[in-house]
N, C-alpha and C positions, 0 to 999 in steps of 0.2 A: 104937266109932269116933266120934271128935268131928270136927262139920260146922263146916266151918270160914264164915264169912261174911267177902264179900270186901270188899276195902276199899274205904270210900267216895270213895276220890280215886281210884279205879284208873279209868282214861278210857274202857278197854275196858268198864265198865258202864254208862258215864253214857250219857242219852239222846241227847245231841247223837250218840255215836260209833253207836249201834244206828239212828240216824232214818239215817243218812248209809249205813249196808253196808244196811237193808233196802232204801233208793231205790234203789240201785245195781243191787243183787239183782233187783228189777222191773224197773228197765231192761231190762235182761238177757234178763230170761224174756219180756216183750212181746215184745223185740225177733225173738228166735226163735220165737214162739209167731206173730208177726204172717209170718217168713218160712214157717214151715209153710204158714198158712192159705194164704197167694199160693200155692204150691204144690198146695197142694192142691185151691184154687176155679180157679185157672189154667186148669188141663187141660180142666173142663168149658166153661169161659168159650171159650175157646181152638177146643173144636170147636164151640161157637156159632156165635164172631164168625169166625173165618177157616179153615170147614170145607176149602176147598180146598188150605190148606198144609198142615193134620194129616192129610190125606187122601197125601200125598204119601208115596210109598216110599222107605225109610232101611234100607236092610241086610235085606231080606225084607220088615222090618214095616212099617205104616202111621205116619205120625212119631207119631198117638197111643198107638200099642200100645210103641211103642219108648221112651216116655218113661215111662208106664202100670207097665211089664211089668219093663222095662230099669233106666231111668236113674230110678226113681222112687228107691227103699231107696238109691241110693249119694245122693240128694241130700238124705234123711233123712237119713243119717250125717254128710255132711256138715257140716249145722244142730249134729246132735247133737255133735257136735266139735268146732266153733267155741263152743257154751255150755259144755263142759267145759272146755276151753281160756283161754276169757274168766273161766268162773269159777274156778277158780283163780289164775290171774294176780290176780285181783279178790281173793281171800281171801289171796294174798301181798300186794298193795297193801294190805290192811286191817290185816294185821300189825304192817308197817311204820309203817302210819298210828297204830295203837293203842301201839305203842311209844315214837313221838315224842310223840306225847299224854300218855303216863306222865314221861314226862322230862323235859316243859314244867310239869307238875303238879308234881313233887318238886321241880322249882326255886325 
């Protein structure tokens, strides 16, 4: 089986097109990776600074165990959804992007 090497104008190798999807890519991951952590340092912050609203009762529970117990994993998923979401739309934009890029190159 012969490896083929790919060609040196394709856009889709060149450094400009890889600097440009891995920033993007970062962006991305901070940006979820920084709404987890608010999520996740919240809760205890939250019963620090204003113990008398998470103390407060929401459907049975205390608004901490409710958020804790309950609404924690749906607003995981949520994160988690919006990055699968964003990234792919991002790796369809980069297609596109790397397409136009090959057809400015052949011109």
């Amino acid at each position: 089986m012969a490896h083929q090497n790919p060609d040196h104008d394709d856009f889709i190798h060149s450094e400009e097109f890889l600097h440009h999807l891995m920033r993007r890519q970062l962006r991305l991951s901070v940006a979820c990776a920084a709404a987890f952590l608010i999520l996740l340092f919240g809760l205890p912050l939250a019963n620090y600074f204003v113990p008398d609203i998470m103390a407060q009762r929401v459907g049975g529970f205390t608004l901490t165990w409710l958020i804790l117990g309950v609404l924690f994993f749906p607003f995981v998923w949520i994160i988690a959804r919006i990055f699968i979401t964003r990234s792919m739309a991002l790796e369809e934009a980069e297609v596109q992007l790397a397409a136009e890029g090959n057809e400015k190159r052949k011109a």
